[in-house]
N, C-alpha and C positions, 0 to 999 in steps of 0.2 A: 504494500500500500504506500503511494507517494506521499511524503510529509512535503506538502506544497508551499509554506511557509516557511519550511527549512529550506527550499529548491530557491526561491527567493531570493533568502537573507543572504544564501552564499553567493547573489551575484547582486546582491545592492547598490556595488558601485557601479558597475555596467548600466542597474537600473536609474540613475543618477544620472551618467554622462548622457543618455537619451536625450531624461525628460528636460537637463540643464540647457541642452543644445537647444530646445524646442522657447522654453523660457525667455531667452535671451532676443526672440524678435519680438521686437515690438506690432504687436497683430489688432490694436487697435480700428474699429473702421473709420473713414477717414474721407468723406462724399467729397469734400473741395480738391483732394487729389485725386480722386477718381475718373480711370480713363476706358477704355475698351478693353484692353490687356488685364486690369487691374480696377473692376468695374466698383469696391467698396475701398477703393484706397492701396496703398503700396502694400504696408502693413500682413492683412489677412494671407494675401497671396503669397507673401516670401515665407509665412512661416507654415500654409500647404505645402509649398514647395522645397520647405527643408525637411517636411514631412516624409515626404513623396519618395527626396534625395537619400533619408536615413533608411527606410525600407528598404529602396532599392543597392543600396550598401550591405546589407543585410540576407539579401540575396532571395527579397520574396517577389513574386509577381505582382505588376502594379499598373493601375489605370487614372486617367486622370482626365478631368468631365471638364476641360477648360480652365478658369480660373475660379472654377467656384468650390471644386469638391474632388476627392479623390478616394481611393480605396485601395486596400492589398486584400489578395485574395489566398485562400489556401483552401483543400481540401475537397474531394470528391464525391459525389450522392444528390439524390433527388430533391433532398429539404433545401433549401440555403437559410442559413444565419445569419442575421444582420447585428453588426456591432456600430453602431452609431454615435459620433464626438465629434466635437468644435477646435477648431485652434484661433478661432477668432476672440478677445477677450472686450470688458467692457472698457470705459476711458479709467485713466489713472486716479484724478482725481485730487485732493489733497490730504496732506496730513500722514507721507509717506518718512517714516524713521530709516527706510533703505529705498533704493534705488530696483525700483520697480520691477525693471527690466536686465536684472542682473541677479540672479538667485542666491539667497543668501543662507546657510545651515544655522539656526540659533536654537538655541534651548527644544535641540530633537525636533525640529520646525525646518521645512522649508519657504521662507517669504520671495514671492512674486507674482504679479496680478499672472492669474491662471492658472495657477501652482494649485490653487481649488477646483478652478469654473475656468477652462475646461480641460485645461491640458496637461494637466497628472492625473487626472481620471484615467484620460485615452492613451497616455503610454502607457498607466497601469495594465488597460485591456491589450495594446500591441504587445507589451514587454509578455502577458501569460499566453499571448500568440506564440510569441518567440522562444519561450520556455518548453514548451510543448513540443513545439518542433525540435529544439534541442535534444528533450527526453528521450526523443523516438518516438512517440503518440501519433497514429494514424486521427486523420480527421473524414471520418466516415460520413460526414455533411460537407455542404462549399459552407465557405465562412467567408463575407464581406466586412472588413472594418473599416466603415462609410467616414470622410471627415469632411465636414463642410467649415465653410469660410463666414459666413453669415448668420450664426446662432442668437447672437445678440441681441439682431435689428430684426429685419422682417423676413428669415430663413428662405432669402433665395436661391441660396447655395442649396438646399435640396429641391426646391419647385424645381430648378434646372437639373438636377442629378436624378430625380425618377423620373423625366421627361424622357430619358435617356438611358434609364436601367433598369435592370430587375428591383421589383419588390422583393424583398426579405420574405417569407413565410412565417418568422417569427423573429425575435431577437430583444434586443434591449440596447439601453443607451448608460452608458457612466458617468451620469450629470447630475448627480439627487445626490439620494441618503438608500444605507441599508437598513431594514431588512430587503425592502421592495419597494417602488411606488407603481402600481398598476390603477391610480387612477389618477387623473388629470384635471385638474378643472376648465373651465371655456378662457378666453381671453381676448379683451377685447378692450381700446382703448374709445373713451369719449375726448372731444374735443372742442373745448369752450372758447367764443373767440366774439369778442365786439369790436369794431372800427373806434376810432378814435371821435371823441364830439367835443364841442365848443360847452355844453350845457354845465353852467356855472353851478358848482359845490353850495356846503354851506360854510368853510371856513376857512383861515386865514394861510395853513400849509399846503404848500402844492408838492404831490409826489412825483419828480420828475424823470423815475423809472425805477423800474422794481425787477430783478433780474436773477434765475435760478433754476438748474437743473443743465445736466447731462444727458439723462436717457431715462424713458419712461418706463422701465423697470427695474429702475433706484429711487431709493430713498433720495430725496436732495439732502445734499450734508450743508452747503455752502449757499448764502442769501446774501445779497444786495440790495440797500434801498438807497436812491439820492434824493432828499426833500430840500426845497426851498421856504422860506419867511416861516412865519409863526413862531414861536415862541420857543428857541431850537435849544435854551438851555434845561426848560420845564420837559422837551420831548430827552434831552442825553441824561436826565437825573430818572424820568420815568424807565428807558431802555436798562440801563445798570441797574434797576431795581429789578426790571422781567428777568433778566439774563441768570440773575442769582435765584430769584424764586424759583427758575424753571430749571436750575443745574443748566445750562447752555455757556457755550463759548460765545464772544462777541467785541465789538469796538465801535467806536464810535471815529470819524475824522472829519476833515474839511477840507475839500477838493475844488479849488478856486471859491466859489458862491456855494457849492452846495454841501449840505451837510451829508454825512457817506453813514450810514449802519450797515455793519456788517455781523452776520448770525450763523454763528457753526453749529451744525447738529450733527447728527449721527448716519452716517452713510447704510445700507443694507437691500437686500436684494427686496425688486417691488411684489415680488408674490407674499411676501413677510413683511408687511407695511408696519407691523406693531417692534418688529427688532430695532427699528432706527428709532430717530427723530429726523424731522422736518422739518431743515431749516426755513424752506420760503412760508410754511403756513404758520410757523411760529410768529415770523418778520410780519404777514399780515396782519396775524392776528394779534401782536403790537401795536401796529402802526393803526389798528380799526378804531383805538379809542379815541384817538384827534381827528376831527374835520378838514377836510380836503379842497381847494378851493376849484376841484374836477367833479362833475358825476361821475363820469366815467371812474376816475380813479377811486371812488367810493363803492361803483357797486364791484370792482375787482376784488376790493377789500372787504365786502361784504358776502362775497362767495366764497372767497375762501375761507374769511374767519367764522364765518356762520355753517357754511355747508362741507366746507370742504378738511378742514382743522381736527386732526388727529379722530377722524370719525371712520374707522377703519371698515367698518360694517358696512358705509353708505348708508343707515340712518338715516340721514338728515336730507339726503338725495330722495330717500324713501325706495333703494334699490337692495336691502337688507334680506338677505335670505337665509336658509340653512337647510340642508341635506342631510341624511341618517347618517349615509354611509362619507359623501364627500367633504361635507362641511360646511361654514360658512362662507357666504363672499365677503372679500375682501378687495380694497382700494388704496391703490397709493396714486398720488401726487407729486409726478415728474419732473413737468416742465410748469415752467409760472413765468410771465415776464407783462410787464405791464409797460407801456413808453407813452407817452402824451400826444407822440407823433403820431403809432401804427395800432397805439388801442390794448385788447386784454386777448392773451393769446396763455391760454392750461392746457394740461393733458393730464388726463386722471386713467391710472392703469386696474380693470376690474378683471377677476379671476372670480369667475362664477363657476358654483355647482351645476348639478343636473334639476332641473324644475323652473328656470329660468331661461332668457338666448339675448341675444344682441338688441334684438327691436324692443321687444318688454322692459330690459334697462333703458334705453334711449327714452322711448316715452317717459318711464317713472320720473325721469331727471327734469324732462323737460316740462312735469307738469309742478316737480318740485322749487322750481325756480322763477316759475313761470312771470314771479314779479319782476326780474330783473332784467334789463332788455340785454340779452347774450345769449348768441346762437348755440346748438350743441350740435355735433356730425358724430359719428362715430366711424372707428375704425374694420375691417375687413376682421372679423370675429373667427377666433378658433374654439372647434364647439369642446365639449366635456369630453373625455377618452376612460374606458373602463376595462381593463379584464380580469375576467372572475377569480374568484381567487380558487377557485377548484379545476382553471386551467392547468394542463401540464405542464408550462412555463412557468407558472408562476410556482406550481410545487416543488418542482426542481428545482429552483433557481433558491424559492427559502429551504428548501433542502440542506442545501452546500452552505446557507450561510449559517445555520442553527448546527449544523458539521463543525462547521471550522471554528466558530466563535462560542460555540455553546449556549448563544442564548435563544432564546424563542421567537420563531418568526411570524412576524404576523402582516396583512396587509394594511395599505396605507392607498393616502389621496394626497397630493399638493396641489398649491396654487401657480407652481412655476411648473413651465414650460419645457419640455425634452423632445428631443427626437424622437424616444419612445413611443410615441401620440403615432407617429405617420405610417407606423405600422399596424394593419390590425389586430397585429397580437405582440407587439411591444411594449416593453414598461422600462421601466427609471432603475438603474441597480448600481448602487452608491455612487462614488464612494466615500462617503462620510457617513460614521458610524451614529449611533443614535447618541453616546457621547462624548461625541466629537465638535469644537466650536467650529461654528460656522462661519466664514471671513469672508464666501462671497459678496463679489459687489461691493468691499470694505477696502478703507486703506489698511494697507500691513497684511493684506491677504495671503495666508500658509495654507498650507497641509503640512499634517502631524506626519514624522515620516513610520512609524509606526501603524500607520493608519494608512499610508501608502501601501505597505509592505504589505498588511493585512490584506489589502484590497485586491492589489496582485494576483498573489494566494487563492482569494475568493475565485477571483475572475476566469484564471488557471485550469481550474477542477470545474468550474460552472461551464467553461465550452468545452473542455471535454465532457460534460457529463451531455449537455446537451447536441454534441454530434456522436454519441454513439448508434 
């Protein structure tokens, strides 16, 4: 019987120099660089293509779908396996103690964005490809390990890759938590937006922009406000007072005429809206108690601090739901940017159960605001994903994890997003353990390497068990 986690440990550095080589590009996406070659920026494509280059060094077969996705293939039989990972990461972000893109070993920890999300997941699952084949282990299935470039944003790296390829028959994705996730929730972004008007406020401060977010499936960590007139020393004695009562980072400056707030909160991935804090809803929800000499800039202020302010459930949108099995929906708040010039431009990110869809939230919203005059669109929705947990995939699969780790496996649901979805019989299989902290989407983002190793391990014995 192979001790897979012994198989592992003895080539840890080999498992290292991989995932370190993978690390080291910056795979960022990057639309104002983007060309035809290189259609989500430089970034994504060079670190598919170091991908692509370490396989093929490696000496496996390999395919590669343009610039969006690629795969190595092993193994022969009528099923195919699909192993599904990104090397695409989110933006950096702030409040980084090492240098991002340069992998750092500390305290039994590897730090760098993707060292979590997604790319020690995916050399976990190559490196227990590579193991296997080592061993001697026939693979009595094909086995594709899919990588796409665009996990982050709007996953066109697979729209373009099963345009183009087999479907899987079954498989999984290394972008979650163990024991398993086999259910998915929907997801789908709304999009709140008013032109800018003349129609005079009631009060004496003008908010001369309000500015915040990265990407709609982060927490915002980082909020800017620039206000003019009013009473700017009653507004920096109020702000030092929130900052402290709400445990928040912040400062206050003055940048020619205008007064600058700025509001640190706590970055985290947007299917987990409740692990962070919020920096731009917090800054509204500041800035709501002084009069504004803008409507506009009042009712920005008034949606977020009313409807949109740490109400994770959607509440107050009146989009509140809950599920036996999947859970409740959940909302985070993206993007926020207010300007006097171009008006009130949010993106609010929902992860809905099953009992709900896209048009039922959109209405609910728009009848819950219905006083304020700002439009809502919604986003191109991805619906609910489920499979049973008395599928064969999914018994296997907790099989080997309640094997290897001893502990009990049992199904689960998230609110974040995996490739697992685009299969009809794929799920989420780690690798982060159930206590394991989770740094996606964070600055300072590791993986424990203990919890790499394990993961490996796992990986290892789960595609051999699932191609015999």
């Amino acid at each position: 019987m192979t001790n897979w986690l012994h198989e592992v440990e003895q080539r840890k550095e080999q498992l290292f120099s991989d995932l370190f080589r993978l690390l080291r590009v910056p795979s960022v996406r990057e639309d104002d660089k983007a060309t035809e070659e290189a259609p989500v920026g430089p970034g994504p494509k060079a670190a598919l293509e170091e991908f692509m280059a370490m396989a093929q060094e490696d000496g496996f077969a390999t395919k590669q779908f343009g610039p969006w996705a690629g795969r190595i293939e092993v193994g022969e039989g009528e099923q195919l396996v699909g192993i599904l990972g990104h090397v695409d990461v989110v933006p950096v972000g702030t409040g980084w103690e090492t240098d991002p893109f340069e992998p750092v070993v500390k305290d039994n920890r590897i730090y760098a964005r993707g060292s979590s999300d997604d790319k020690g997941p995916t050399v976990a699952a190559y490196f227990a490809i590579k193991l296997l084949r080592e061993l001697g282990y026939e693979f009595n299935q094909r086995v594709h390990l899919i990588v796409g470039t665009d996990e982050e944003s709007g996953w066109q790296c697979m729209d373009y890759y099963f345009k183009h390829a087999e479907m899987p028959d079954y498989g999984f994705s290394p972008d979650a938590i163990f024991p398993i996730i086999n259910g998915e929730k929907g997801n789908v972004s709304a999009y709140f937006k008013a032109p800018a008007t003349d129609a005079a406020g009631d009060g004496d401060y003008r908010l001369s922009g309000l500015h915040a977010g990265l990407r709609e499936n982060m927490v915002i960590q980082d909020a800017k406000a620039y206000v003019k007139g009013g009473d700017q020393a009653a507004m920096k004695a109020a702000f030092e007072a929130y900052i402290v009562e709400h445990k928040l980072g912040g400062q206050t400056s003055m940048d020619e005429d205008y007064f600058v707030l700025e509001l640190i909160g706590k970055a985290a991935h947007g299917s987990t809206p409740e692990a962070g804090i919020n920096a731009a809803t917090h800054l509204a929800n500041f800035l709501s108690q002084f009069q504004f000499d803008r409507q506009d800039a009042q009712n920005f202020l008034k949606l977020m601090s009313q409807y949109l302010h740490e109400d994770f459930d959607g509440k107050a949108l009146g989009v509140a739901t809950c599920h036996d099995v999947m859970g409740k929906l959940t909302m985070n708040i993206g993007i926020a940017h207010y300007c006097p010039m171009k008006g009130i431009d949010i993106t609010a990110n929902f992860r809905f159960p099953e009992g709900t869809n896209a048009e039922q939230i959109e209405m609910q919203i728009k009848e819950a605001i219905k006083e304020l005059p700002i439009e809502v669109t919604m986003s191109e929705a991805k619906v609910p994903h489920y499979v049973p947990a008395d599928d064969p995939l999914v018994q296997t699969l907790l099989d080997v994890y309640e094997k290897q780790t001893g502990l009990k496996g049992h199904e689960m649901t998230i609110g974040g997003g995996t490739y697992g979805r685009l299969m009809p019989r794929g799920v989420a299989y780690g690798a982060l353990f159930p206590d394991s902290i989770d740094t996606m989407h964070q600055a300072n983002e590791f993986i424990a390497i203990d919890d790499l190793l394990k993961a490996t391990a796992i990986y290892a014995e789960a595609i051999y068990r699932l191609t015999r």
